[in-house]
C-alpha positions in Angstrom: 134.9 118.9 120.5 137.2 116.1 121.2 137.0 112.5 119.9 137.5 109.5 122.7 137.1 105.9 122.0 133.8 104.3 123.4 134.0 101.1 125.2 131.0 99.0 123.5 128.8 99.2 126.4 129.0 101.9 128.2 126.2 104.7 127.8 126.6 107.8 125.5 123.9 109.7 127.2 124.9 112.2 130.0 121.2 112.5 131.7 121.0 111.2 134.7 120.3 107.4 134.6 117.9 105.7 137.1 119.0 102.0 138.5 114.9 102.1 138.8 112.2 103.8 136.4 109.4 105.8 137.8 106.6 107.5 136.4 104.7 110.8 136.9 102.2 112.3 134.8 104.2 114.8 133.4 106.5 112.2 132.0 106.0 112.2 128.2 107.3 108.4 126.9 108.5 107.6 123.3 108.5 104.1 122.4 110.1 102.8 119.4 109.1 99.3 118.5 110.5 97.5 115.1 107.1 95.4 114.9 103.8 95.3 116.3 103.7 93.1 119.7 107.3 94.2 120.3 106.4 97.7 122.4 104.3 95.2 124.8 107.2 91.9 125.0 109.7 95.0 125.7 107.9 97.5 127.6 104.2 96.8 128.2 103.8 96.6 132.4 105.8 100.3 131.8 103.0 101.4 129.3 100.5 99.9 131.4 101.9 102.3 134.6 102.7 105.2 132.1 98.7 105.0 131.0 97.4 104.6 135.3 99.5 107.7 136.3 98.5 109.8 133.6 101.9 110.3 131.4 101.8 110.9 127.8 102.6 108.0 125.5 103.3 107.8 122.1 104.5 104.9 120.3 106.1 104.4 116.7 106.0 101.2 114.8 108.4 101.5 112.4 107.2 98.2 110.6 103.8 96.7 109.9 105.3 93.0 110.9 104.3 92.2 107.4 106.7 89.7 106.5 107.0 86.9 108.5 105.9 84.2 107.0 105.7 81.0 109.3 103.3 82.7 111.4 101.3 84.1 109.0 100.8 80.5 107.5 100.5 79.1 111.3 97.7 81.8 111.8 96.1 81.6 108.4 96.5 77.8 107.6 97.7 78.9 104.2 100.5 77.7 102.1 101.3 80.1 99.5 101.9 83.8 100.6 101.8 86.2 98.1 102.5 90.1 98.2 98.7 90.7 98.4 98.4 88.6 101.5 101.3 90.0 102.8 99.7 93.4 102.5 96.5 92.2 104.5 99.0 90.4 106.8 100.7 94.0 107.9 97.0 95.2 107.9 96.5 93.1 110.5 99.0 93.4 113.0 98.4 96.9 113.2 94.9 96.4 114.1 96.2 94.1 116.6 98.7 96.6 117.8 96.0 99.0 118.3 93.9 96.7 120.4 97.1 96.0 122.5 97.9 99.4 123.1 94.1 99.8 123.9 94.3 97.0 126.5 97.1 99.0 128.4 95.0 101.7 128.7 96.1 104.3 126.4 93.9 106.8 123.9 93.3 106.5 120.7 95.8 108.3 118.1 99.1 107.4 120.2 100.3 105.4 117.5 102.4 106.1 114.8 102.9 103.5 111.5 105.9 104.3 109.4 105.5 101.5 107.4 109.1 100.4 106.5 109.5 96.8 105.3 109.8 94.2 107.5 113.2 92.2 107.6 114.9 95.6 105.7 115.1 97.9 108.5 119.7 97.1 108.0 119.2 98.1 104.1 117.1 101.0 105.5 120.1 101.9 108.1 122.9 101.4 105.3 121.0 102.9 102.3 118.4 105.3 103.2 118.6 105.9 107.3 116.4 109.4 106.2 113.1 107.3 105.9 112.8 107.0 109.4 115.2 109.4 111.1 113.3 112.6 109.2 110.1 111.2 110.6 111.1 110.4 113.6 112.9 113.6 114.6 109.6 115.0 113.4 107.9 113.4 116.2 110.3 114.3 118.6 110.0 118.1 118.1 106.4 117.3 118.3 106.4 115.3 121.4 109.5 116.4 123.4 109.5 113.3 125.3 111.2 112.5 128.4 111.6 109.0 128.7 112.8 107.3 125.1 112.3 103.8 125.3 114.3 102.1 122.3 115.2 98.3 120.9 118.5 97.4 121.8 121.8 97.5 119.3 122.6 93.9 121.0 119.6 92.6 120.2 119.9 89.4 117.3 117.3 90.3 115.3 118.7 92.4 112.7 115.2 94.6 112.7 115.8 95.5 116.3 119.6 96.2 116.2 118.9 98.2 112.9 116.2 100.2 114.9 118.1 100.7 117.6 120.9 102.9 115.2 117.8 104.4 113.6 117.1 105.7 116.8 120.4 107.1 118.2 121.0 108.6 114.7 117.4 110.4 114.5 117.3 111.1 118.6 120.8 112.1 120.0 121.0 115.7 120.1 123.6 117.4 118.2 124.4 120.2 120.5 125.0 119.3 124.6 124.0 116.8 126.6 120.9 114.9 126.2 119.3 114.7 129.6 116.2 112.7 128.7 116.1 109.1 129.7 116.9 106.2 127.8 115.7 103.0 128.1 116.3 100.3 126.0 114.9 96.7 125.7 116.5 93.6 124.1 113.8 90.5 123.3 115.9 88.3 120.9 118.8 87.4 123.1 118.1 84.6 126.1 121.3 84.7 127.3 122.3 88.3 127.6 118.4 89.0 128.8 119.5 86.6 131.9 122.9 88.5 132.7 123.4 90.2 135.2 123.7 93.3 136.3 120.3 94.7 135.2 121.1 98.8 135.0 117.7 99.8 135.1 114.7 97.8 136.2 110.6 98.1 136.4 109.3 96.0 138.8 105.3 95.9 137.8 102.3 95.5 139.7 100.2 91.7 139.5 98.0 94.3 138.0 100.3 95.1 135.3 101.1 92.0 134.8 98.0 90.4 134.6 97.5 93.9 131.7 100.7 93.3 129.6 99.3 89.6 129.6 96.3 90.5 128.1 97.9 92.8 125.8 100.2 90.3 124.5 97.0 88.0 123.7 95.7 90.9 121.0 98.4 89.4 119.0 97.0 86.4 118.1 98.8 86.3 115.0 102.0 85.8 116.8 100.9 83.5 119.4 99.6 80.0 117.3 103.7 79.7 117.1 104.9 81.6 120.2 102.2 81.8 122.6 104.3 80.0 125.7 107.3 82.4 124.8 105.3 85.2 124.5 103.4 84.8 128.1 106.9 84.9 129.6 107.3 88.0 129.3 104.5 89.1 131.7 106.0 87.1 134.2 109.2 88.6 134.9 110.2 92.6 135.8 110.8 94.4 132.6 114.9 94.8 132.3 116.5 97.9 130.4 120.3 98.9 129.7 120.6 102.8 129.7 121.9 103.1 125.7 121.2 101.8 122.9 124.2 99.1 123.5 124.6 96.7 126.2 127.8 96.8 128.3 127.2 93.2 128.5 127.1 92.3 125.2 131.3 91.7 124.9 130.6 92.5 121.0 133.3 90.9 118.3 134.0 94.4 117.3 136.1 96.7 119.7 137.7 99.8 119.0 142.0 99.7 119.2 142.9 102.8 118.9 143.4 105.8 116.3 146.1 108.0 115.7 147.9 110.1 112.3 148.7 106.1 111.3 144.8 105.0 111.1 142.0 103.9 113.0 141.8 100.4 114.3 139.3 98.0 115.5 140.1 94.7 116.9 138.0 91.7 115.3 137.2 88.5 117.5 134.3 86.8 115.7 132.7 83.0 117.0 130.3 80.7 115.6 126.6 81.2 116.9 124.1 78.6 115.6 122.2 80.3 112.9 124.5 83.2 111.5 127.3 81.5 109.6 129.6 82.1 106.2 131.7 85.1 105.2 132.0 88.2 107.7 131.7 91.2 106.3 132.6 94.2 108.7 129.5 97.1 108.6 130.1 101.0 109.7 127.8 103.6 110.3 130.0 107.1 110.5 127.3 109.6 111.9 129.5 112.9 112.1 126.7 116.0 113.5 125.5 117.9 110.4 126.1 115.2 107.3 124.2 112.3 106.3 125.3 109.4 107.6 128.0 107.4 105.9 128.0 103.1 105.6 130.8 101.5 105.0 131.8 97.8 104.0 134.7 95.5 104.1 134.6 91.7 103.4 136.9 90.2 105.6 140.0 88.0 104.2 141.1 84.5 105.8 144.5 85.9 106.2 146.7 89.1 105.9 146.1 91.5 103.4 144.8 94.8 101.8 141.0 94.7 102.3 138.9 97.4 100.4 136.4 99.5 102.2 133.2 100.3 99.9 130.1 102.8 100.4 127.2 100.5 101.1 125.1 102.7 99.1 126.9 102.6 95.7 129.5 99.8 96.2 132.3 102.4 95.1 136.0 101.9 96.4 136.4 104.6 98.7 139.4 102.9 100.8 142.4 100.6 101.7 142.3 99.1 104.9 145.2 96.8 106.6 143.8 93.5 107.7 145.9 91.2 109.9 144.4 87.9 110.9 142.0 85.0 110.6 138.8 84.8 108.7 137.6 85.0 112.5 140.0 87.4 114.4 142.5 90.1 113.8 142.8 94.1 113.4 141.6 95.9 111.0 143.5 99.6 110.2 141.1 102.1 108.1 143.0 105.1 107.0 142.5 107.8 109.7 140.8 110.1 107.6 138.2 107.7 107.1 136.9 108.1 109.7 136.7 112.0 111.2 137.4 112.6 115.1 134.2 114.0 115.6 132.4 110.9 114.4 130.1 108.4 116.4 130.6 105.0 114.8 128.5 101.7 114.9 129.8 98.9 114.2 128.3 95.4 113.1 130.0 92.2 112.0 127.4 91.0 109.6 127.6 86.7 108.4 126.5 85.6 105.1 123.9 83.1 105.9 121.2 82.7 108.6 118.5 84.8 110.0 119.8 86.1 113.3 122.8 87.6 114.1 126.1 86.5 115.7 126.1 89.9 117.4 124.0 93.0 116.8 125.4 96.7 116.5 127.9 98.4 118.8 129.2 102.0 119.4 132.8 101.7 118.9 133.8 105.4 118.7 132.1 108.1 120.1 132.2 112.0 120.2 132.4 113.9 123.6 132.9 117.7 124.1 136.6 118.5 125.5 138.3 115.0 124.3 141.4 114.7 122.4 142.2 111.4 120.2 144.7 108.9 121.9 148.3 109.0 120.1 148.6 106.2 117.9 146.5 103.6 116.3 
């Protein structure tokens, strides 16, 4: 196996990838969606189509939505919410998952509820990625789906990008190449969602439409706050990039190069309203085989030795060289750190705010028959 650097962006999968998606009915589809409502913003015209032709569809909600707040209180006209009403919250969106999934026409059982807290899918990623990639990969053997339609790594909510890495690590096959299809969906991104090019597209039917539509009502819920944003969603063609990261994303973290000397990513971080404070550089090192390994680094205002941590105990486990700004520079990791038949994800992660200023990227990636470049 060689090790190449992968350009943020550009698909790790070596199926065949459609500039269109079609259906037949012995297309199986696997859906991952962070939270209910999310498998019918992202994909529901395709589910609608999926469930008219007769293809097997399965979806897994890897959260119950439980903890969002404002529109809990919108919905609910309460103040004051508790743990209990959270519970009956999380209760609730799955029945109105359910009814949306009903709506597009699909059976009863297709639905999977992992139940992993909302807002904590990253601390599930950096801490304890088993929770859902064992389940998930559970499914898969079960299912042996086709068509994988998964959140997107660029996406700004940290639930999606988290799920997205979830996904790759529980889904990508550790021996050849993977030729099912991959389809992935960002929702929490306006301006990336109107770039162009689109790489893969569904153009619906009015009647799928008018059915995602009606889906997206069952989560009422959700739409006392974000009824108008919701409804756009059934008016325009469903978009999807063909991994789990966007080529369009231009992500602040880029791989540099790697070599005997170290390996080296290139930082260029910018404000974003929303996500702002101290950057703190995130790794995922998925090598075929291991658990993955998370990795921290704080980065400094200017020059110096920056220590590299395991996310899950907080232990010293390296010295980096950082050259730069608080916003931009390279970062060196010691070349053992990081093993040549690694993937790596990268996110650069800001101490305050909600969403992100980017979401996760695939900076290195493993492909049979490569051999690393010469120096870092």
């Amino acid at each position: 196996m060689r090790a190449t650097p992968h350009t943020p962006g550009t698909p790790v999968s070596a199926a065949p990838l459609p500039t269109g998606v079609a259906l037949t009915a012995s297309d199986r589809v696997l859906l991952i969606a962070p939270h209910p409502d999310d498998e019918v913003l992202g994909a529901g015209a395709l589910l609608a189509r999926a469930a008219r032709v007769g293809a097997t569809m399965n979806v897994v909600f890897v959260t119950d939505g439980e903890n969002n707040p404002w529109a809990q209180r919108a919905s609910e006209l309460r103040i004051v919410v508790g743990a209990e009403a959270r519970m009956r919250f999380g209760a609730r969106r799955r029945r109105e998952a359910l009814a949306s999934l009903a709506r597009l026409g699909h059976r009863e059982g297709c639905a999977t509820f992992l139940g992993l807290p909302d807002q904590g899918l990253t601390r599930i990623l950096l801490h304890e990625p088993g929770l859902f990639v064992d389940r998930c990969r559970s499914i898969v053997q079960r299912l042996a789906p086709t068509h994988l339609v998964v959140p997107s790594a660029a996406d700004l909510h940290p639930d999606h990008s988290a799920a997205a890495v979830l996904a790759r690590l529980a889904l990508e096959p550790e021996n050849g190449p993977d030729r099912r299809t991959w389809l992935s969906y960002l929702i929490h991104h306006p301006a990336l969602s109107d770039a162009a090019p689109v790489l893969a597209r569904f153009v619906p039917t009015e009647a799928e439409r008018a059915t995602k539509l009606a889906a997206l009502r069952c989560h009422r819920s959700q739409r006392v706050l974000r009824g108008v944003w919701m409804a756009r969603f059934a008016d325009r063609d469903e978009r999807f990039s063909l991994d789990i990261t966007d080529p369009r994303a231009g992500h602040p973290v880029r791989f540099a190069g790697r070599g005997t000397s170290g390996f080296a990513l290139e930082i260029a971080s910018s404000s974003r309203p929303g996500a702002f404070g101290r950057r703190t550089l995130l790794l995922v090192i998925a090598v075929p085989g291991r658990p993955p390994l998370s990795l921290s680094a704080s980065l400094p205002r200017s020059a110096r030795s920056v220590t590299i941590r395991a996310t899950s105990t907080g232990e010293a486990v390296a010295e980096a060289a950082w050259s730069g700004t608080g916003r931009q520079g390279r970062l060196v990791l010691p070349a053992e750190s990081v093993p040549p038949e690694a993937t790596v994800f990268a996110k650069l992660e800001r101490r305050f705010g909600f969403f992100d200023e980017a979401g996760w990227t695939c900076a290195w990636h493993a492909t049979p028959g490569d051999t690393p470049p010469a120096k870092a």
